[in-house]
HTML snippet that shows the backbone in 3Dmol.js (N, CA, C, O; Angstrom):
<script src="https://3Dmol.org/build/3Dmol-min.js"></script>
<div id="view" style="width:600px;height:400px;position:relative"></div>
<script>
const pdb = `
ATOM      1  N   UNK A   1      -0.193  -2.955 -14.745  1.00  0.00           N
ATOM      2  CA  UNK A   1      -0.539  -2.048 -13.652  1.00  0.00           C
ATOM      3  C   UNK A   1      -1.570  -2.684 -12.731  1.00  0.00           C
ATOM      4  O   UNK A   1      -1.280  -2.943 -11.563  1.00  0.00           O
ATOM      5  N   UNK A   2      -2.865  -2.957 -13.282  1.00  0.00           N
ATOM      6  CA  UNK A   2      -3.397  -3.689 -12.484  1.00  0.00           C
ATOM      7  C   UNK A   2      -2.475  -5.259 -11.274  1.00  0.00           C
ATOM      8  O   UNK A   2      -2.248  -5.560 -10.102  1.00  0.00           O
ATOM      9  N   UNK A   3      -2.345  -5.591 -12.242  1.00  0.00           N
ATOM     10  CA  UNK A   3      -0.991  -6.866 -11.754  1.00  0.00           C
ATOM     11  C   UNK A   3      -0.681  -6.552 -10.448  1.00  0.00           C
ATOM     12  O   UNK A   3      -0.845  -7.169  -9.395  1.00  0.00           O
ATOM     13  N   UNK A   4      -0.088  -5.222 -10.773  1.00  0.00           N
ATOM     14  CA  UNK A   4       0.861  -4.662  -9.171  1.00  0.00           C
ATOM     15  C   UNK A   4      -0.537  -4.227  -8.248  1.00  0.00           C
ATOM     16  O   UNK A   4      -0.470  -4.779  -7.150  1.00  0.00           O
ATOM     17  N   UNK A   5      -1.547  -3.547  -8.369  1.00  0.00           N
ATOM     18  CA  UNK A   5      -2.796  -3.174  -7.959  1.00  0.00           C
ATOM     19  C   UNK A   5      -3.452  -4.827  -6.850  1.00  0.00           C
ATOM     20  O   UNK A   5      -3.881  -4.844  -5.697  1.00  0.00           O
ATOM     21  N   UNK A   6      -3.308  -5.673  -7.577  1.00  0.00           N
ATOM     22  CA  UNK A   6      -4.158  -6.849  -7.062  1.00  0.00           C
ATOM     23  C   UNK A   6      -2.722  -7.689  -5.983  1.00  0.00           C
ATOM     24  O   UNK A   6      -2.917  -8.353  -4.965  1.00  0.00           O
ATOM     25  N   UNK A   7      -1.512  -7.412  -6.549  1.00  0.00           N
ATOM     26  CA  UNK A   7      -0.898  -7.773  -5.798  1.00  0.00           C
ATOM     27  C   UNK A   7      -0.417  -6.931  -3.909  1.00  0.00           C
ATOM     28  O   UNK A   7       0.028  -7.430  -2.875  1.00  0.00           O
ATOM     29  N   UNK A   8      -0.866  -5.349  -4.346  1.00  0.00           N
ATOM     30  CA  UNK A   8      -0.998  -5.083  -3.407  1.00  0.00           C
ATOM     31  C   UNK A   8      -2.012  -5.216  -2.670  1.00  0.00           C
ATOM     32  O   UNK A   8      -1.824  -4.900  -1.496  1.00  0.00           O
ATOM     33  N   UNK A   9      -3.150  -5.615  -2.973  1.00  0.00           N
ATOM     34  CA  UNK A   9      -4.185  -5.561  -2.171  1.00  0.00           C
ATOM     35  C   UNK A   9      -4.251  -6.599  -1.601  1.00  0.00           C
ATOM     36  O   UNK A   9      -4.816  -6.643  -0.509  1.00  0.00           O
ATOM     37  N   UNK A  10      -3.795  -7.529  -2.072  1.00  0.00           N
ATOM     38  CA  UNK A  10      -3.758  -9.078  -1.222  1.00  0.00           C
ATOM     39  C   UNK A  10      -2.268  -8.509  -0.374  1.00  0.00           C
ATOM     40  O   UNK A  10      -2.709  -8.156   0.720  1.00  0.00           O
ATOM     41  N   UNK A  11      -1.329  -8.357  -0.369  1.00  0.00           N
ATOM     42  CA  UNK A  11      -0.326  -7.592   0.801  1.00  0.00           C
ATOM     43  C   UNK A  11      -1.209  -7.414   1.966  1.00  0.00           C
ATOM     44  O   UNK A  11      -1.440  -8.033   3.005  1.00  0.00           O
ATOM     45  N   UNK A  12      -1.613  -6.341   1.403  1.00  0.00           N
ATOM     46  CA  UNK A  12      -2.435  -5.506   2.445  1.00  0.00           C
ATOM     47  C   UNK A  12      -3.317  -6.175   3.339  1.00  0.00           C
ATOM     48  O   UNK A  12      -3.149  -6.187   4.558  1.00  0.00           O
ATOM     49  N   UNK A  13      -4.558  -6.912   2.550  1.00  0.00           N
ATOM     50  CA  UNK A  13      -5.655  -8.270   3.086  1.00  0.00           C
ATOM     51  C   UNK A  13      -4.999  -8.983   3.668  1.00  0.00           C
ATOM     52  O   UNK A  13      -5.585  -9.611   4.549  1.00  0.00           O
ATOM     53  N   UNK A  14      -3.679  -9.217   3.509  1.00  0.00           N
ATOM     54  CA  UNK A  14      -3.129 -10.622   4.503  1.00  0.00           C
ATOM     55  C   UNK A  14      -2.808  -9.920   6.046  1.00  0.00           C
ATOM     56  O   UNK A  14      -3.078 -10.258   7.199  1.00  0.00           O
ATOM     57  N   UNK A  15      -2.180  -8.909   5.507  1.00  0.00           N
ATOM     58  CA  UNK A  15      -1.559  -7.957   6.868  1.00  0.00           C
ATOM     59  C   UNK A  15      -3.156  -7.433   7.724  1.00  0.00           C
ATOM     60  O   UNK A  15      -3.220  -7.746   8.913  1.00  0.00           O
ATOM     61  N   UNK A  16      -3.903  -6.966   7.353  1.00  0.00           N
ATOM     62  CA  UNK A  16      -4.609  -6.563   8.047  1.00  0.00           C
ATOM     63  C   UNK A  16      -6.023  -7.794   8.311  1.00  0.00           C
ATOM     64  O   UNK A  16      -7.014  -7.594   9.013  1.00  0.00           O
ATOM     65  N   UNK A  17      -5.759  -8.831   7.647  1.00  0.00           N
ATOM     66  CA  UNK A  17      -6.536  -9.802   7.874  1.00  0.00           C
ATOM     67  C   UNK A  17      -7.908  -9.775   7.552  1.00  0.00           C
ATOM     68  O   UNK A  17      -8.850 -10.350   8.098  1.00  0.00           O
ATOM     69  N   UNK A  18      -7.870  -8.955   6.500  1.00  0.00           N
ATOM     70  CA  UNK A  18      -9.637  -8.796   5.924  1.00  0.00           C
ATOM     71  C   UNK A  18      -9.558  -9.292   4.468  1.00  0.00           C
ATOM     72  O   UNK A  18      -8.539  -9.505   3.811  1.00  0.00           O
ATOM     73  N   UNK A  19     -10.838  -9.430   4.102  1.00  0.00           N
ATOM     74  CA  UNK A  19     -11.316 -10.034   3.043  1.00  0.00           C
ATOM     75  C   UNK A  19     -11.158  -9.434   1.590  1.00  0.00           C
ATOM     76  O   UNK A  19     -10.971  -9.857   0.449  1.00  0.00           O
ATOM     77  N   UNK A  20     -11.386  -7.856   2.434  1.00  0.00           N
ATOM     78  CA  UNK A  20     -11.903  -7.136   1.006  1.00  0.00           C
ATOM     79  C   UNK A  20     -10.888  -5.639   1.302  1.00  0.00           C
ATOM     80  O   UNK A  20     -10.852  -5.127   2.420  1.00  0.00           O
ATOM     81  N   UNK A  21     -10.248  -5.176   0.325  1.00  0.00           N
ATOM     82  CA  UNK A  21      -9.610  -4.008   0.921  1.00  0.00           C
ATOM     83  C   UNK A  21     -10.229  -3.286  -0.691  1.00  0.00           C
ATOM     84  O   UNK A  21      -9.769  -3.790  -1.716  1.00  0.00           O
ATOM     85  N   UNK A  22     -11.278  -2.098  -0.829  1.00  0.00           N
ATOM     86  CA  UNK A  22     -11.282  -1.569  -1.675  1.00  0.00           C
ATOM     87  C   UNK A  22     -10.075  -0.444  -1.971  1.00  0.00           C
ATOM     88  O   UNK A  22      -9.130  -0.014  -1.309  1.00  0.00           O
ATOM     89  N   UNK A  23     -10.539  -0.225  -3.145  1.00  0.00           N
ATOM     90  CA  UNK A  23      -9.654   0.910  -3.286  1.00  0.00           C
ATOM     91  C   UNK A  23      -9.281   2.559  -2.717  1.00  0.00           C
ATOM     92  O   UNK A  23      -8.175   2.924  -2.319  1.00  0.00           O
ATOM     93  N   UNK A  24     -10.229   3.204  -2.786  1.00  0.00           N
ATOM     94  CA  UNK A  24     -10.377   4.112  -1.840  1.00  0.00           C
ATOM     95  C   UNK A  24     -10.852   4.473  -0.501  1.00  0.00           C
ATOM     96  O   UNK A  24     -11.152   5.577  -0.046  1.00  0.00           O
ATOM     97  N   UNK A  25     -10.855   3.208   0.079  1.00  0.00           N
ATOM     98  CA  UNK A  25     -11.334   4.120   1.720  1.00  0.00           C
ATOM     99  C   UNK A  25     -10.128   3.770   2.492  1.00  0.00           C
ATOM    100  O   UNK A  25      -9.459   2.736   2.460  1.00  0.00           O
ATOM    101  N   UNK A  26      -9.985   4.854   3.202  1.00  0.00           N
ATOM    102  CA  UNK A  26      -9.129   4.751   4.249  1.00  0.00           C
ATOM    103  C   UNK A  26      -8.584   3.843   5.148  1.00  0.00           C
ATOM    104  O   UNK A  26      -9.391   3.541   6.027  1.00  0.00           O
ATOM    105  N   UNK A  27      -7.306   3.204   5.258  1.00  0.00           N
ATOM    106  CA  UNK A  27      -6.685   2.315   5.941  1.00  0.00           C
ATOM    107  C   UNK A  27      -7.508   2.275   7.364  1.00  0.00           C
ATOM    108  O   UNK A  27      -8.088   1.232   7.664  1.00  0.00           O
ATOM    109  N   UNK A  28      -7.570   3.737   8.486  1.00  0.00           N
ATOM    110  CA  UNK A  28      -7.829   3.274   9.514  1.00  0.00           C
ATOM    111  C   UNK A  28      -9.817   3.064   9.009  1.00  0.00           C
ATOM    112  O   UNK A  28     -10.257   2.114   9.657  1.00  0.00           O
ATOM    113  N   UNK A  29     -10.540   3.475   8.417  1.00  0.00           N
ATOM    114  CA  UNK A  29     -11.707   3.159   8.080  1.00  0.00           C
ATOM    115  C   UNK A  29     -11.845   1.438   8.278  1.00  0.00           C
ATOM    116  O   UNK A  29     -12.632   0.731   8.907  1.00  0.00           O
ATOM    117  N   UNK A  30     -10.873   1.211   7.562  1.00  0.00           N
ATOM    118  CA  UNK A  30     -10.865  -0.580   8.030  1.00  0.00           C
ATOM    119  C   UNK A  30     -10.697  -0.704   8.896  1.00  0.00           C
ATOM    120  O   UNK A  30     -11.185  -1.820   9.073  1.00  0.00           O
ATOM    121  N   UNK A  31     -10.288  -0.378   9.860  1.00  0.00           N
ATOM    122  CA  UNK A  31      -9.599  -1.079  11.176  1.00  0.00           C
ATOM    123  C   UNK A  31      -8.004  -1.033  11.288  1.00  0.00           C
ATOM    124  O   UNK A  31      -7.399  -1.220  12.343  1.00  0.00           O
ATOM    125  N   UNK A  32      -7.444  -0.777  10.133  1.00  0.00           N
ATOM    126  CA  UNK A  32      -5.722  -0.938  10.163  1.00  0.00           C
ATOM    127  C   UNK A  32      -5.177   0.169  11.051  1.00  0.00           C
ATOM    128  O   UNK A  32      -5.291   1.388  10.922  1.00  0.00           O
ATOM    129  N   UNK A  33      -4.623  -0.473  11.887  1.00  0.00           N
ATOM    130  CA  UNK A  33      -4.051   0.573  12.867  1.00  0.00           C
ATOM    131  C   UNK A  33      -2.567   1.003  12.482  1.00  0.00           C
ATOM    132  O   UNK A  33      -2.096   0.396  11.520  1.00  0.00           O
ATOM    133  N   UNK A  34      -1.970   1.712  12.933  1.00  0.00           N
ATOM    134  CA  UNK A  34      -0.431   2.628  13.011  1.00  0.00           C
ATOM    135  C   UNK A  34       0.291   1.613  13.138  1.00  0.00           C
ATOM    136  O   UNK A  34       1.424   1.780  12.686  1.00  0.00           O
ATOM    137  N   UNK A  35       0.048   0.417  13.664  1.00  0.00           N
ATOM    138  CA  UNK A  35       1.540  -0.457  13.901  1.00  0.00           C
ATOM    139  C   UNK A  35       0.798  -1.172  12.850  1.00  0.00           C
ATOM    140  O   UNK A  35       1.680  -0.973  12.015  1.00  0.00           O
ATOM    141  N   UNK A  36      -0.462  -2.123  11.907  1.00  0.00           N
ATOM    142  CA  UNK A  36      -0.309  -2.745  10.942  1.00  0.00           C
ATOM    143  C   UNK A  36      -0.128  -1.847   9.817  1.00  0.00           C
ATOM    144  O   UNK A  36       0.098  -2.426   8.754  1.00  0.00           O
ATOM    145  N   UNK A  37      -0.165  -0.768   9.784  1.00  0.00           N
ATOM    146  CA  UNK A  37       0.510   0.373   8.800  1.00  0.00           C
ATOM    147  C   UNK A  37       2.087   0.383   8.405  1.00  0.00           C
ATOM    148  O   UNK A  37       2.720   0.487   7.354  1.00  0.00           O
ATOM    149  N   UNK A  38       2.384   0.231   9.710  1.00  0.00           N
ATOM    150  CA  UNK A  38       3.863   0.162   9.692  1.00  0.00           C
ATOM    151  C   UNK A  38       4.813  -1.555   8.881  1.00  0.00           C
ATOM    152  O   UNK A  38       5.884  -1.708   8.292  1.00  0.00           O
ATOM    153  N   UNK A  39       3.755  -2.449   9.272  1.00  0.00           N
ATOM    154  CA  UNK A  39       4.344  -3.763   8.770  1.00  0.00           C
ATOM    155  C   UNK A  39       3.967  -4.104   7.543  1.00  0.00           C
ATOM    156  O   UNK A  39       4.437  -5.047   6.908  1.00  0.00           O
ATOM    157  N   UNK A  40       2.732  -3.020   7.008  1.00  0.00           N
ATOM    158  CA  UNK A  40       2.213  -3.115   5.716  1.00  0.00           C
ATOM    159  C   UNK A  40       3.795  -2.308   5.023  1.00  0.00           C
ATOM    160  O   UNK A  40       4.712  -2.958   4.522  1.00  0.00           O
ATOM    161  N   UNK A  41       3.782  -1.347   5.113  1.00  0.00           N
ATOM    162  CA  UNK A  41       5.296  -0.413   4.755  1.00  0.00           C
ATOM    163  C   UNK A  41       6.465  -1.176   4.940  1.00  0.00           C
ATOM    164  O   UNK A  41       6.833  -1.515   3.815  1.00  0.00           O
ATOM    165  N   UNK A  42       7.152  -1.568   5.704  1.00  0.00           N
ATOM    166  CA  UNK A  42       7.438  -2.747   5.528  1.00  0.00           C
ATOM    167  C   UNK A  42       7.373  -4.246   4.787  1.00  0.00           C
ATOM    168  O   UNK A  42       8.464  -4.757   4.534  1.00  0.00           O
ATOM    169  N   UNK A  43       6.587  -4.725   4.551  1.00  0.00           N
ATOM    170  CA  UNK A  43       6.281  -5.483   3.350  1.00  0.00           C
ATOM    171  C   UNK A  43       6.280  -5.065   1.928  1.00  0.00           C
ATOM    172  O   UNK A  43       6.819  -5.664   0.998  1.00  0.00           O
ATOM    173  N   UNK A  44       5.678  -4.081   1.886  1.00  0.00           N
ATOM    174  CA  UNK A  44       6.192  -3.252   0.634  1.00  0.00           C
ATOM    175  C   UNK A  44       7.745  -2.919   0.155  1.00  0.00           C
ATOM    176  O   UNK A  44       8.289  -3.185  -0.917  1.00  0.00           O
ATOM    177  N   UNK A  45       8.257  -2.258   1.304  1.00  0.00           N
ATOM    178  CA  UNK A  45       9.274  -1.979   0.730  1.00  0.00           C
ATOM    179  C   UNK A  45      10.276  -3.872   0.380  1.00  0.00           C
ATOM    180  O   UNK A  45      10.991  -3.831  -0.621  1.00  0.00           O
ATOM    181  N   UNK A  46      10.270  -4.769   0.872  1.00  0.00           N
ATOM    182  CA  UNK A  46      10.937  -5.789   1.093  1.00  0.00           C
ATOM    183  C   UNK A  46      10.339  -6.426  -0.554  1.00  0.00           C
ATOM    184  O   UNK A  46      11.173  -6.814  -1.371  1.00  0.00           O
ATOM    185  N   UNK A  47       8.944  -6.460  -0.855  1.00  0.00           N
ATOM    186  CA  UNK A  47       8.200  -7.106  -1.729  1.00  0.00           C
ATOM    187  C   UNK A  47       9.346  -5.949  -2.829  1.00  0.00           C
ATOM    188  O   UNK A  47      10.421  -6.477  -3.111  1.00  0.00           O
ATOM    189  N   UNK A  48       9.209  -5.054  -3.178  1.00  0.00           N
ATOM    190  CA  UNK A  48       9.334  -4.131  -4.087  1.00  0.00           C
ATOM    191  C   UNK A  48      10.846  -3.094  -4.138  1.00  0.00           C
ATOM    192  O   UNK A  48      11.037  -1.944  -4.536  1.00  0.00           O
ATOM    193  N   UNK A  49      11.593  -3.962  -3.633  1.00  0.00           N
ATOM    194  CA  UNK A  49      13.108  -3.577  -3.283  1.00  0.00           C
ATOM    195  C   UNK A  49      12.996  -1.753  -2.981  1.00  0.00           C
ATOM    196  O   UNK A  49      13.896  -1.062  -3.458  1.00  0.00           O
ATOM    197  N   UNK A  50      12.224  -1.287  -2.439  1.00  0.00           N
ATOM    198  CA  UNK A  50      12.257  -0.074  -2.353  1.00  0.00           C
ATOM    199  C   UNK A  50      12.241   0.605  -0.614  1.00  0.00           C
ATOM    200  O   UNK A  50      12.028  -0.029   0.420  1.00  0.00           O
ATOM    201  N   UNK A  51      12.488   1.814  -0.740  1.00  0.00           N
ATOM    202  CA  UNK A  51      12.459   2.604   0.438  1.00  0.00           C
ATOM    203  C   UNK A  51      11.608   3.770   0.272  1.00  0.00           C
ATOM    204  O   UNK A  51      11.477   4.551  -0.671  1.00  0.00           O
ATOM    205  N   UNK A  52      10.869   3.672   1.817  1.00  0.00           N
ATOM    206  CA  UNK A  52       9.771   4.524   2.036  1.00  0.00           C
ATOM    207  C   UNK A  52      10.517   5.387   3.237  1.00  0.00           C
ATOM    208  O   UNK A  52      11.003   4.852   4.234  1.00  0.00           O
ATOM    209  N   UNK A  53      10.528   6.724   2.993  1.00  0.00           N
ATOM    210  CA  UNK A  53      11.019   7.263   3.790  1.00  0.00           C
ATOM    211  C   UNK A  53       9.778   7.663   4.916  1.00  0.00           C
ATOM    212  O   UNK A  53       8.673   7.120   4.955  1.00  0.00           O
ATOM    213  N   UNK A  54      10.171   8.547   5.644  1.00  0.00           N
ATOM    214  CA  UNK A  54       9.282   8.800   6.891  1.00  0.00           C
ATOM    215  C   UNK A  54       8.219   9.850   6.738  1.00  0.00           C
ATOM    216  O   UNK A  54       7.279  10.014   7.517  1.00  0.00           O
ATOM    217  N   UNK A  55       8.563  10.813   5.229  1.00  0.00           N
ATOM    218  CA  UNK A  55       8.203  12.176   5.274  1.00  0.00           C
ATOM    219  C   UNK A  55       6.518  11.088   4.169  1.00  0.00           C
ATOM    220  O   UNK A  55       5.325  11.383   4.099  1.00  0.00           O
ATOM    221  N   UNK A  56       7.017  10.332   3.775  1.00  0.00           N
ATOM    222  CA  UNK A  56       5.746   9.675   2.810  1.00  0.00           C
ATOM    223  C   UNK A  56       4.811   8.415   3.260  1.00  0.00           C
ATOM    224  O   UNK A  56       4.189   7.687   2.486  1.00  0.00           O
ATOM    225  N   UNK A  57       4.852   8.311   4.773  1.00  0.00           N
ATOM    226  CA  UNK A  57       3.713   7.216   5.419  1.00  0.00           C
ATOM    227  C   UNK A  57       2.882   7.939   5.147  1.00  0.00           C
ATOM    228  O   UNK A  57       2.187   7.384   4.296  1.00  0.00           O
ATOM    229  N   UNK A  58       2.461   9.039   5.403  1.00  0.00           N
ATOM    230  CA  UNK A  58       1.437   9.142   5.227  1.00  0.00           C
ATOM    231  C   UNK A  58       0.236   9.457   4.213  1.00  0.00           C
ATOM    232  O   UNK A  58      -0.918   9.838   4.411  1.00  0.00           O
ATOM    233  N   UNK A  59       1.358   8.981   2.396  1.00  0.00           N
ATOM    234  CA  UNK A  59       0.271   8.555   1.420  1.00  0.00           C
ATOM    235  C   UNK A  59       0.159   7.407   1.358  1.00  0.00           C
ATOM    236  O   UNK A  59      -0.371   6.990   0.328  1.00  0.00           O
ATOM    237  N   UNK A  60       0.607   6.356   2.433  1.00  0.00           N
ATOM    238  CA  UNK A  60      -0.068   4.785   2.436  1.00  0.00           C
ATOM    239  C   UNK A  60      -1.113   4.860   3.834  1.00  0.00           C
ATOM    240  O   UNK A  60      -0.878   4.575   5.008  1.00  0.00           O
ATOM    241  N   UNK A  61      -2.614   5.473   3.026  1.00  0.00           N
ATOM    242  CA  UNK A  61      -3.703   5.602   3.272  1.00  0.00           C
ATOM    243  C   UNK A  61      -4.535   5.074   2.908  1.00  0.00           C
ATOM    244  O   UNK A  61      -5.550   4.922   3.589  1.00  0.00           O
ATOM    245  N   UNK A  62      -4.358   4.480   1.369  1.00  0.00           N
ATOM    246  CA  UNK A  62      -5.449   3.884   0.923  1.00  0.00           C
ATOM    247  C   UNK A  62      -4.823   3.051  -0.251  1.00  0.00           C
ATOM    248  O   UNK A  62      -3.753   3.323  -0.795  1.00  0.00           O
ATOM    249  N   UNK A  63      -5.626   2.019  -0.558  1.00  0.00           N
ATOM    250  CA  UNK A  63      -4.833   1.229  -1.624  1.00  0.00           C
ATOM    251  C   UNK A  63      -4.034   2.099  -2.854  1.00  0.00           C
ATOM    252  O   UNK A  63      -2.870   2.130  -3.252  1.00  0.00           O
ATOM    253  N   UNK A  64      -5.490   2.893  -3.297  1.00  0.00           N
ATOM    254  CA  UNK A  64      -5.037   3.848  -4.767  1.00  0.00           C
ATOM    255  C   UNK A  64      -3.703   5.184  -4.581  1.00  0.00           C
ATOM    256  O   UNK A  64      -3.302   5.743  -5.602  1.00  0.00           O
ATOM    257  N   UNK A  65      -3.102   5.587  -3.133  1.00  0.00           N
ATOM    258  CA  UNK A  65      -2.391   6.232  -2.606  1.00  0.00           C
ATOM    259  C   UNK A  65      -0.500   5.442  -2.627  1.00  0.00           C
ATOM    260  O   UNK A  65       0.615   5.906  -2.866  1.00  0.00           O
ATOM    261  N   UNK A  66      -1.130   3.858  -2.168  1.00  0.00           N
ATOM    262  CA  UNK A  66      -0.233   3.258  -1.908  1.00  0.00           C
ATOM    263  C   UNK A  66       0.492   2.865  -3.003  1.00  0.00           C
ATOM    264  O   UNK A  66       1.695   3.103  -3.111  1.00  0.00           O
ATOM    265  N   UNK A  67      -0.461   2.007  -4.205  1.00  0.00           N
ATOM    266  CA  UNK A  67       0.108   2.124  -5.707  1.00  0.00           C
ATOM    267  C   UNK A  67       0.695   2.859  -6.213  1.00  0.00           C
ATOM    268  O   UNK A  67       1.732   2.563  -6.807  1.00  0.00           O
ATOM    269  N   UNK A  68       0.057   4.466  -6.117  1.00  0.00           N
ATOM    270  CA  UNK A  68       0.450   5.591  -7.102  1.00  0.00           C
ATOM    271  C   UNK A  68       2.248   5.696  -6.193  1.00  0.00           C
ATOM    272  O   UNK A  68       3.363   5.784  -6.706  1.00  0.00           O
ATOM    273  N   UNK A  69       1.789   5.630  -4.546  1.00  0.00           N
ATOM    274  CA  UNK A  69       3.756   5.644  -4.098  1.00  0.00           C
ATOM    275  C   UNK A  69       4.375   4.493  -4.781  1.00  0.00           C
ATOM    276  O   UNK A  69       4.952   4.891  -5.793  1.00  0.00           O
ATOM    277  N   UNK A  70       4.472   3.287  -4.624  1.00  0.00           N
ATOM    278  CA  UNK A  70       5.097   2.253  -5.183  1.00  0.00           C
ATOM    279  C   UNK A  70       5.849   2.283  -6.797  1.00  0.00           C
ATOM    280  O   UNK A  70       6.948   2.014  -7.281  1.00  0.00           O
ATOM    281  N   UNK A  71       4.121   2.936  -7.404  1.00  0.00           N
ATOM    282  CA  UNK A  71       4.765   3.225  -8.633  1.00  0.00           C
ATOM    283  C   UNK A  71       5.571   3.844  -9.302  1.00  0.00           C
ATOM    284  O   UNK A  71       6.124   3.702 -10.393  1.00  0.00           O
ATOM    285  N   UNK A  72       5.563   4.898  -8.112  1.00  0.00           N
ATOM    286  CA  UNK A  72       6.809   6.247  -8.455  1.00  0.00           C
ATOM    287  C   UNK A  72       7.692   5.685  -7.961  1.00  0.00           C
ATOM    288  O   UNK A  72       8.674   5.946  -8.657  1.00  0.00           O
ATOM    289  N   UNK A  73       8.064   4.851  -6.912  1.00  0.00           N
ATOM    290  CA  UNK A  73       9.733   4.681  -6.190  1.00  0.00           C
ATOM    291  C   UNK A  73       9.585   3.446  -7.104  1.00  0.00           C
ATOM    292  O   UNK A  73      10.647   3.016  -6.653  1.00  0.00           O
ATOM    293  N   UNK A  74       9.243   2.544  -7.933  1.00  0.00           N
ATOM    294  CA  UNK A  74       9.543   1.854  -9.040  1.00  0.00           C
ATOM    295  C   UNK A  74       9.688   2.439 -10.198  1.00  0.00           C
ATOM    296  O   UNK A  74       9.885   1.721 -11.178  1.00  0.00           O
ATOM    297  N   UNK A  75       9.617   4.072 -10.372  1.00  0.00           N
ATOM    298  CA  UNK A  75       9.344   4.743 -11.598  1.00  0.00           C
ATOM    299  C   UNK A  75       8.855   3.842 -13.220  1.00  0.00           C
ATOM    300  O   UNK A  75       9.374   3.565 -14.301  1.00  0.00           O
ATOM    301  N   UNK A  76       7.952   3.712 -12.728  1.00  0.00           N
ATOM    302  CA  UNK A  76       6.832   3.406 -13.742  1.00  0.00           C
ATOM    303  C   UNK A  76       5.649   4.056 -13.799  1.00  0.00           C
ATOM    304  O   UNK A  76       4.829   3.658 -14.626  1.00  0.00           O
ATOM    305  N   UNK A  77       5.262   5.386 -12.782  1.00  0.00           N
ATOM    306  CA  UNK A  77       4.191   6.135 -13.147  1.00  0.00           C
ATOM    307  C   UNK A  77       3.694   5.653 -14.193  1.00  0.00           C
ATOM    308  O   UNK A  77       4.215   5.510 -15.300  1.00  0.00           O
ATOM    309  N   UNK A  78       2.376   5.327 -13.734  1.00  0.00           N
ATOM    310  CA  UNK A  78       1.325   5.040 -15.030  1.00  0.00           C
ATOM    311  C   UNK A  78      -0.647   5.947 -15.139  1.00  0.00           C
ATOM    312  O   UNK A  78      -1.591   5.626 -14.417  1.00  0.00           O
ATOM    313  N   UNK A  79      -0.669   6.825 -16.032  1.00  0.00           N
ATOM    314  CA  UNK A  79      -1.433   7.553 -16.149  1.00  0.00           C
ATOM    315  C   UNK A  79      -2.394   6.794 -16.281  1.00  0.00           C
ATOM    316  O   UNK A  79      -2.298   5.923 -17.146  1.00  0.00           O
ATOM    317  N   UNK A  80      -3.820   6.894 -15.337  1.00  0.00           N
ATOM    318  CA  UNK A  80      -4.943   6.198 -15.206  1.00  0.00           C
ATOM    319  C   UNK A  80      -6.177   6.374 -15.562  1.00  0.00           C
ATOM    320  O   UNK A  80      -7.025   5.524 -15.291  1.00  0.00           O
TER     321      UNK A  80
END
`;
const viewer = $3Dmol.createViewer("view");
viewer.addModel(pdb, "pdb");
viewer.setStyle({}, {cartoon: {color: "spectrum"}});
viewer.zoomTo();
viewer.render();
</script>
């Protein structure tokens, strides 16, 4: 779990070009705007053979938001 955790966060750090993406603060809190939101979602789904529909952008808010989606459209929910 972690594994997938560190692998998203470097996703994310590359796309939005920062150093440090903690876990809970808010995407636009960093600076990530609506269109690097969109190519982050995008990378995800391509990294993780999955589909993000339209009704669920908006729990890729924050790293710990983005995992818990990933993990469910990989169904591996993992209790934390």
């Amino acid at each position: 779990m972690s594994d997938l955790k560190e692998e998203l966060r470097a996703l994310i750090a590359e796309i939005a070009e920062k150093d440090e993406i903690p876990d809970d603060v808010a995407f636009k809190d960093l600076g990530i705007d609506s269109m690097m939101g969109v190519e982050i979602v995008a990378a995800i789904e391509r990294k993780y053979q999955v589909k993000i529909a339209d009704s669920e952008l908006q729990q890729v808010t924050t790293l710990t938001r983005s995992l818990d989606l990933v993990q469910k459209k990989l169904g591996n929910v993992v209790a934390v």
